[in-house]
C-alpha positions in Angstrom: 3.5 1.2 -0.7 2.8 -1.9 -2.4 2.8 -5.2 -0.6 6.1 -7.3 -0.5 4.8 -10.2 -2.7 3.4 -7.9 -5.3 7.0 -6.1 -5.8 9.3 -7.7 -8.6 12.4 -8.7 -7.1 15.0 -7.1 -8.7 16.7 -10.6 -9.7 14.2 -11.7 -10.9 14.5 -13.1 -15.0 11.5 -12.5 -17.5 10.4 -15.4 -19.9 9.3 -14.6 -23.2 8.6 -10.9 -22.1 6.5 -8.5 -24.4 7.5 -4.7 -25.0 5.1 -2.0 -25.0 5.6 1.5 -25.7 3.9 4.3 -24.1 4.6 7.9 -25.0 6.8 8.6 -21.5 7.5 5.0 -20.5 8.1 1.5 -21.5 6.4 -2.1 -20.0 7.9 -5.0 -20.4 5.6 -8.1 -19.3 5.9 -11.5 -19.0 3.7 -14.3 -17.4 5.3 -15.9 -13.8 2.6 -19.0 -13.0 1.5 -16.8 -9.8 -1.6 -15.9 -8.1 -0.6 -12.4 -8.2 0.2 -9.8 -10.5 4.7 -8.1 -9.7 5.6 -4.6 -10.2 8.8 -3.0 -10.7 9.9 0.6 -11.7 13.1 1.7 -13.2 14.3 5.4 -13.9 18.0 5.1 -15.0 20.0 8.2 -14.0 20.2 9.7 -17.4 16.8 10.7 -16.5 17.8 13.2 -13.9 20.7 12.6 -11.8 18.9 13.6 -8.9 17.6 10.8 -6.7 14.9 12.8 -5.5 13.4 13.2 -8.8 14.4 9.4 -9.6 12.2 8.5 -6.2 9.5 10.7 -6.6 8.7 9.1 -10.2 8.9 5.6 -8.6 6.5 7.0 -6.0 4.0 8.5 -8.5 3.7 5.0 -10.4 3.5 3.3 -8.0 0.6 5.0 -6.5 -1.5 4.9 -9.8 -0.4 1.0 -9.6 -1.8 0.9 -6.1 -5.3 2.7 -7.2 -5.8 0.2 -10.2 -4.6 -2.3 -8.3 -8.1 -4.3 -8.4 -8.7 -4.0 -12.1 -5.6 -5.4 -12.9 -5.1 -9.2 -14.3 -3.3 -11.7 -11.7 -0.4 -13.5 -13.0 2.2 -11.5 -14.8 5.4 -9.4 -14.2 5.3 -6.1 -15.1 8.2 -3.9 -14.9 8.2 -0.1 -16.0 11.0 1.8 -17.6 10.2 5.3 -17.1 12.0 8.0 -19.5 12.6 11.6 -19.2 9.7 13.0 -20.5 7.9 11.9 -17.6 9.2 14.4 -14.9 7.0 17.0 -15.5 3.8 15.4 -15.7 1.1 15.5 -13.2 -0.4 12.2 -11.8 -3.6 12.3 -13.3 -1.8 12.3 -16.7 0.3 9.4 -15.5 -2.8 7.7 -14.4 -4.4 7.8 -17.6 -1.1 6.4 -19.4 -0.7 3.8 -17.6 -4.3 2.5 -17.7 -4.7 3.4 -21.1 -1.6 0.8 -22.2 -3.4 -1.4 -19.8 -7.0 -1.4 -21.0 -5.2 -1.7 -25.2 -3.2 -5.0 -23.8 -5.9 -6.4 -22.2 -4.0 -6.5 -18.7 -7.3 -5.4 -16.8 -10.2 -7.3 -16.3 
């Protein structure tokens, strides 16, 4: 589970955000002047109407967030808009998207 202050709150406004486009997911990213880096994960219904499936993606992200956690820059919002190719994926796949996207915008150190 990530830490309170590293969660986006869910009213929270981006500035100026960027778009990226993975193959099973979109990041949008925007500076926020902090000390720490915010996450956020969305998986609209029209991905699968069950909210197991909904939670278990958030879960799975958020887990490959936590173990990259230290390689990733302080200072922006990051919020992850996961589509429906995702649900049949394994982590380690995940994993690899996610710090792939990373690594090519120079979010990591």
């Amino acid at each position: 589970m990530l830490k309170k202050i590293h969660r986006l709150p869910a009213t929270q406004k981006s500035r100026k955000p960027l778009l990226f486009k993975a193959q099973n997911f979109t990041l949008r990213v925007s500076e926020n002047n902090l000390l720490v880096s915010r996450f956020g994960f969305i998986v609209k219904k029209s991905v699968d109407r069950r909210a197991v499936v909904r939670n278990r993606l958030r879960r799975v992200f958020r887990s490959c967030i936590e173990d990259m956690f230290e390689e990733v820059k302080t200072g922006y919002d990051m919020l992850f808009f996961l589509e429906k190719g995702i649900i049949d994926k394994k982590r380690e796949f995940v994993y690899g998207d996610i710090h792939k996207l990373l690594a090519e915008r120079e979010l990591l150190k």
